[in-house]
C-alpha positions in Angstrom: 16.6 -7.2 -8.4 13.6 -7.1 -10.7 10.3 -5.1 -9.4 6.9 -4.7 -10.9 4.4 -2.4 -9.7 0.7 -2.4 -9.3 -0.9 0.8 -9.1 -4.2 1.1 -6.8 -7.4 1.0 -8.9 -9.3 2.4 -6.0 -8.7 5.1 -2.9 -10.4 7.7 -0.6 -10.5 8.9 2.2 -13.1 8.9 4.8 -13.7 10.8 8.3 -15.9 11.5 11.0 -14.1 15.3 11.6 -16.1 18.4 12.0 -17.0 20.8 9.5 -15.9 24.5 9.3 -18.7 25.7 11.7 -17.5 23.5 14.5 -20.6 22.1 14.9 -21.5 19.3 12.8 -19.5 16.1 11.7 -18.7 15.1 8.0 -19.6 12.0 8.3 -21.2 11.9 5.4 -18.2 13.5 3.0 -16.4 12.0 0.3 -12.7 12.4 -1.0 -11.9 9.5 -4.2 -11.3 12.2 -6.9 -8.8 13.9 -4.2 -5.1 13.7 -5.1 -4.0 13.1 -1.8 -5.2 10.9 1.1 -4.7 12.2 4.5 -4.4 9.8 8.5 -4.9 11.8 11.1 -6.1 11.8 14.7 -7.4 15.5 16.3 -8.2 15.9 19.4 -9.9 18.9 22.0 -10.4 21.0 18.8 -13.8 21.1 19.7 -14.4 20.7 23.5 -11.6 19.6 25.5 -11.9 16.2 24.9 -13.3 15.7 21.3 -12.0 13.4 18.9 -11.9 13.5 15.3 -10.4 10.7 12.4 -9.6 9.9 8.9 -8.7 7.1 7.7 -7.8 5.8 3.9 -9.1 3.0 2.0 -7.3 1.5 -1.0 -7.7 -1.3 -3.2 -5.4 -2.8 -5.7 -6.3 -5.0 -8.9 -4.8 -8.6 -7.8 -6.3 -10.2 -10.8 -3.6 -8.4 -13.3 -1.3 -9.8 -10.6 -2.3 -13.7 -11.4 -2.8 -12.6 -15.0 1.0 -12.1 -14.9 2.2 -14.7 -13.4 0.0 -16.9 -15.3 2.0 -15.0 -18.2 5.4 -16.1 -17.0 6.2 -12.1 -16.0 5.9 -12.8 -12.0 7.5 -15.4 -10.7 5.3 -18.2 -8.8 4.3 -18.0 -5.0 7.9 -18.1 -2.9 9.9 -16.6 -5.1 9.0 -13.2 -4.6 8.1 -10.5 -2.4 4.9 -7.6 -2.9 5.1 -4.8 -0.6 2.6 -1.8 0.5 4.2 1.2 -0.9 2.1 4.9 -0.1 4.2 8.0 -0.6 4.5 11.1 1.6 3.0 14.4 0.4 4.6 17.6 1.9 2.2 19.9 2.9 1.8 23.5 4.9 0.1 21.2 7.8 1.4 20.3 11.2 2.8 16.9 10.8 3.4 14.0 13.8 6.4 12.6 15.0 6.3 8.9 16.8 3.1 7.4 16.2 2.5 3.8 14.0 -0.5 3.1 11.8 -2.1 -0.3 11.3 -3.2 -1.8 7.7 -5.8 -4.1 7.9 -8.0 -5.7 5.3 -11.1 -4.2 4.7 -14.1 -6.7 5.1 -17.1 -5.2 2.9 -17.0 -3.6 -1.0 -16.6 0.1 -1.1 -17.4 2.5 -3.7 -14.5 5.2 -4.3 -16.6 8.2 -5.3 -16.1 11.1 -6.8 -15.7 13.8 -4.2 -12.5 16.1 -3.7 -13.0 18.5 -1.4 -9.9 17.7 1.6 -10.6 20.8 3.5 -14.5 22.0 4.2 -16.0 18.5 3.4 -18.3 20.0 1.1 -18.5 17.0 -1.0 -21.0 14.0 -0.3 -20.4 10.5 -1.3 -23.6 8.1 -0.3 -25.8 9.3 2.2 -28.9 6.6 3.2 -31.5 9.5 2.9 -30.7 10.9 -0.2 -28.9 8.1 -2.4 -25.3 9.2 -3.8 -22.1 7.6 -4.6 -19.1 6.9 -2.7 -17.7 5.6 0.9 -18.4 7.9 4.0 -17.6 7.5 7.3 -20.8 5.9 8.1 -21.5 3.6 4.1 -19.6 1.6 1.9 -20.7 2.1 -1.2 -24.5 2.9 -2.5 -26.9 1.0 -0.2 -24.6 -0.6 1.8 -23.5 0.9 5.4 -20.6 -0.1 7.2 -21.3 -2.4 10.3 -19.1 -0.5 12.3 -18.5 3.4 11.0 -15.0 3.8 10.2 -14.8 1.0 7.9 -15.4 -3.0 8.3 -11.6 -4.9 9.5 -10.8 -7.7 11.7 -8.0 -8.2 13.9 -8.2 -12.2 13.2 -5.9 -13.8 11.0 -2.3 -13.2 10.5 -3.1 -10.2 8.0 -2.8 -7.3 9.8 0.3 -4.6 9.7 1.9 -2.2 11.6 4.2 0.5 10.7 6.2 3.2 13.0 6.8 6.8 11.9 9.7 8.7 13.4 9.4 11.7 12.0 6.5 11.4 10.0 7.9 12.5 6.4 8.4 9.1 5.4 7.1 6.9 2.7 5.6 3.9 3.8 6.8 0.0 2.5 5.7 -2.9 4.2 5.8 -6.1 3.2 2.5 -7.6 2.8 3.4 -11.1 0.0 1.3 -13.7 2.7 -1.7 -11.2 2.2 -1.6 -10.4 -1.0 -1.1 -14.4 -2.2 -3.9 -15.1 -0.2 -5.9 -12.4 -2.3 -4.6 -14.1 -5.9 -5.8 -17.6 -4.5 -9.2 -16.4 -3.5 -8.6 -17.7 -0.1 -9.2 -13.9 1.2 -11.9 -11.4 -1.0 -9.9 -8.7 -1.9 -11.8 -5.6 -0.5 -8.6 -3.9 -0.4 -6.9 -2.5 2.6 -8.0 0.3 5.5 -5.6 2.6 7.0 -5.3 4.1 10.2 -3.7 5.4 13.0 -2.9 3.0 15.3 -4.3 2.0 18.9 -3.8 4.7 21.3 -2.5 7.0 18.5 -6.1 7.1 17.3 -8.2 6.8 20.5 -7.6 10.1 22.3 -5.9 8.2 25.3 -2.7 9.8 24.9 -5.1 13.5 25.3 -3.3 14.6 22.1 -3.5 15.1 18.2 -1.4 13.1 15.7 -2.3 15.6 12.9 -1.6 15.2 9.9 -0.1 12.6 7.6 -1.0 13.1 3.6 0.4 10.2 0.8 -0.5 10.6 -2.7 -4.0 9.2 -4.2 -3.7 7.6 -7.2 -4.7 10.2 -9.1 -1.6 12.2 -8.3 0.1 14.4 -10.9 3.4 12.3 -9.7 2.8 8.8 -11.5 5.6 7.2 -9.0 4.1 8.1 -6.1 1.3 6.8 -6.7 0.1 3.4 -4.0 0.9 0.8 -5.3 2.4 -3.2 -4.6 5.3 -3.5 -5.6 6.5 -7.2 -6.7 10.1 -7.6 -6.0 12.2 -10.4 -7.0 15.5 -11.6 -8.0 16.1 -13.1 -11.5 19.8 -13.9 -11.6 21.0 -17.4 -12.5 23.3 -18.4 -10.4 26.4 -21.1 -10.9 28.3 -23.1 -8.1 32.1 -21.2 -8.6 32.4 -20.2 -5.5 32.0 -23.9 -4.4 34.4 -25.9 -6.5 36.4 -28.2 -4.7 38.9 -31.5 -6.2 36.8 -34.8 -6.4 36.3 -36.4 -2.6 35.3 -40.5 -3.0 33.4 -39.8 -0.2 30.9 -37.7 -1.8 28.2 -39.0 -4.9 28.2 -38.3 -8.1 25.6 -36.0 -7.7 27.9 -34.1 -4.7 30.9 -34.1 -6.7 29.0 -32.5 -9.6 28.6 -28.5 -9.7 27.4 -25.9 -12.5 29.7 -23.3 -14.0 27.9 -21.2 -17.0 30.0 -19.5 -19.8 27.8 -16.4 -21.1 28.4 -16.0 -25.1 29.4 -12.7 -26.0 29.5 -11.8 -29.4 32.7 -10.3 -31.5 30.4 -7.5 -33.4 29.2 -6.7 -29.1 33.1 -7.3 -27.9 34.3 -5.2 -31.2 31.8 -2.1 -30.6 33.4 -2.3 -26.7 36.6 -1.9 -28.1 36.6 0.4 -30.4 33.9 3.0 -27.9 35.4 2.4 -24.4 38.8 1.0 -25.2 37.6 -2.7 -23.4 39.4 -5.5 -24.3 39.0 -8.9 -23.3 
C-alpha cells in the first residue's frame, strides 16, 4: 500500500460559547493560529437550558493534489482512495462518549485568522463594526458574513459524512475520494470542509453536554497529526500464477493466455545477501 498525504493549508475554530463572565457570547472570537481545534456541544452552563457550540473549519490544497497526479505521483481517478484524517489531542477536559459528528462542505470562502486564545476568547477575528481578520461564529472572512452563523453547508448532494465516537479518544478517518475528486474536477468549489457535532448531539435535545473533543490544528508541534487527506493506493503489479491451468480448446487464445513476471535480481545484490544474512538462492 502506497499513501500520500496532504496537509490542511487552512483551520480554525469557531463558536458561539460564552465568555468567562457568563454573560456575553464569543461570537465574534477567533482561533487559526491555535494548535488545537476543539467540537463540542454545552449545555445548562448558563441557565438550565442554554446551549453553547464549536465547530472546526478546514481546508485542504486540492490543486497540489491534480498537480500530482498530473505528475504521474497519484494514480488517476478509480485507482485510489483520499481519506479525512484529524487526530485526537489528550487534554485535562471532560471528554464524550457515544456521540457522531457530521463533515459537510463548507459553501462560502473563509479567512483562517490569526487568533489563539482556546480558553477566554479573548481574541477577535472579523467583526462587521470594526473590520479585522479571520472567521467568527457570525463572518467568513473580512466583509463577508455567514448566511447562516455557524458556517454556510448543505445537506444536498451525496457529500456529506458521518462518523461515530465510542469513546471519544479516537482519531478520525473517513473516506471522503467522491468528494474530494469532485473538488480536483472543479465540479465542487473547494471551500474546504465544516465540522460538527451531529444532529441531536449538537441541538440540546438530548438536555446534555457532549464536551469536549480537541484534534490537532495544523500548526501542531506533532507534524503527523496534523489534518490532512491522505491518498491511499496500491502499486503492486500483479501476474496470473495463481490462475495457470493446461490449454482447454474451448477457451481463445486470449483465455488460454496468462502473465507470469520474472524480477531480475542482480549477483553483486544476491552476493551482498549472502555473504550479510547467509541468503542463498
Amino acid at each position: 500500500m502506497s499513501i500520500k498525504r496532504f496537509v490542511a493549508n487552512k483551520d480554525t475554530t469557531i463558536t458561539n460559547a460564552y465568555e468567562e463572565n457568563l454573560r456575553v457570547r464569543a461570537l465574534n472570537s477567533n482561533m487559526g493560529e491555535a494548535d488545537s481545534l476543539e467540537v463540542f456541544s454545552l449545555y445548562g452552563q448558563v441557565g438550565s437550558s442554554s446551549l453553547e457550540k464549536s465547530r472546526v473549519l478546514v481546508q485542504f490544497p486540492t490543486d497540489e493534489i491534480a498537480t500530482q497526479r498530473t505528475l504521474g505521483n497519484l494514480p488517476a481517478s478509480g485507482s485510489v482512495q483520499f481519506f479525512l484524517k484529524l487526530f485526537n489531542v489528550k487534554h485535562s477536559f471532560t471528554v464524550p462518549r457515544k456521540f457522531s459528528m457530521n463533515i459537510i462542505p463548507a459553501e462560502k470562502s473563509w479567512e483562517e485568522g490569526y487568533g489563539l486564545d482556546m480558553e477566554t476568547y479573548s481574541d477577535k477575528g472579523f467583526v462587521t463594526s470594526v473590520g479585522g481578520f479571520g472567521a467568527t461564529w457570525t463572518n467568513a472572512a473580512s466583509g463577508s458574513q455567514w448566511l447562516n452563523a455557524g458556517g454556510d453547508y448543505t445537506y444536498t448532494g451525496s457529500y456529506q459524512y458521518n462518523y461515530y465516537f465510542e469513546t471519544g479518544l479516537e482519531d478520525l478517518s473517513i473516506n471522503i475520494t467522491d468528494l474530494v475528486e469532485a473538488w480536483v474536477t472543479g465540479s465542487v468549489v473547494n471551500n474546504g470542509l465544516l465540522v460538527r457535532m451531529s444532529g441531536s448531539f449538537e441541538d440540546g435535545s438530548q438536555l446534555e453536554s457532549f464536551y469536549t473533543k480537541k484534534f490537532s490544528a495544523r500548526g501542531s508541534e506533532y507534524y503527523f497529526s496534523r489534518p490532512c487527506i491522505e491518498a491511499q493506493w496500491n502499486p503492486s503489479i500483479t501476474d496470473d500464477r495463481n490462475n495457470f491451468y493446461a490449454e482447454s480448446p474451448l477457451l481463445s487464445p486470449d483465455d488460454n493466455t496468462m502473465n507470469l513476471y520474472f524480477y531480475n535480481r542482480s549477483e553483486e545484490h544476491t552476493s551482498e545477501l549472502q555473504s550479510r544474512f547467509g541468503i542463498s538462492y
